[in-house]
Structure formats: structure tokens, C-alpha cells
C-alpha positions as CSV (number, residue, x, y, z in Angstrom):
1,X,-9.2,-96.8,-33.2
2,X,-11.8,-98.2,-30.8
3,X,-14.7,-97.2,-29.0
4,X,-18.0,-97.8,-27.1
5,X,-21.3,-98.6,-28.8
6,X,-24.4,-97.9,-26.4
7,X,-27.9,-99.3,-28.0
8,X,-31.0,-99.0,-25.7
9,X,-32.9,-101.8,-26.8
10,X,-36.5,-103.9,-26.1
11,X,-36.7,-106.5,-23.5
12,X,-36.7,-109.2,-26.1
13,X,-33.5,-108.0,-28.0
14,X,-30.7,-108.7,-26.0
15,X,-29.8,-112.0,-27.7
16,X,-30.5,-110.9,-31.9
17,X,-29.1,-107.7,-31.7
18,X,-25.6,-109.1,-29.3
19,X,-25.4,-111.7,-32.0
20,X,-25.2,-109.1,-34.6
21,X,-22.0,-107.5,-33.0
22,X,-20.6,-110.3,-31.7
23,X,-17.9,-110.4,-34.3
24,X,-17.2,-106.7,-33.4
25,X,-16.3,-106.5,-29.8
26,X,-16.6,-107.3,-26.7
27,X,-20.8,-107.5,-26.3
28,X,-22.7,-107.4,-23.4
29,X,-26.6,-106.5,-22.2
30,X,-27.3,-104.7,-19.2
31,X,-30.9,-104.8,-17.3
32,X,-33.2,-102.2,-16.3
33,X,-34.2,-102.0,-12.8
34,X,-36.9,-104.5,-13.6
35,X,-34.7,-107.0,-14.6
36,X,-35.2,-106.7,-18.2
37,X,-32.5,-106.3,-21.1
38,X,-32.1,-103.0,-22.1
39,X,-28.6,-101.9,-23.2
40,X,-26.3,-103.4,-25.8
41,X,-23.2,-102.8,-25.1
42,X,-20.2,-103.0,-27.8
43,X,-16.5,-102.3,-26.9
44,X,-13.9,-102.1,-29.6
45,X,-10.3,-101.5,-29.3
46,X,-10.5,-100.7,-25.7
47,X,-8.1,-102.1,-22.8
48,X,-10.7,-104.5,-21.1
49,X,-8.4,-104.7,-18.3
């Protein structure tokens, strides 16, 4: 089984809270129109193709 992990996060999280899933998945952060982090995102298990 896999899945997608969503985590809307503070501007200053990106980098502690990827490095807490990095073992899990695929991480990445995604911006806000400001340019600021605000969404972990953790795929597991998935086709990344």
C-alpha cells in the first residue's frame, strides 16, 4: 500500500518537517503564492512516473 501525505505547514518548516519523512517517501515542499513554503508533500508506494 501507498499513498499521499499533504501537511500545510509554516514558512519556516519546509526543511525540519521534509527531514522527518525523508526516509518515507518521495518529499517535496510546495510554495504559496508568496513564495513561501507551505505544503509538505510525502508520496509512498506510488508510480512516480
Amino acid at each position: 500500500p501507498g499513498g499521499v501525505l499533504l501537511l500545510e505547514i509554516g514558512f519556516d518548516q519546509g526543511a525540519a518537517v521534509s527531514e522527518l519523512f525523508a526516509n518515507d517517501g518521495a518529499v517535496s515542499v510546495l510554495s504559496d503564492i508568496c513564495g513561501n513554503d507551505r505544503v509538505v508533500v510525502v508520496k509512498k508506494g506510488l508510480n512516480q512516473g
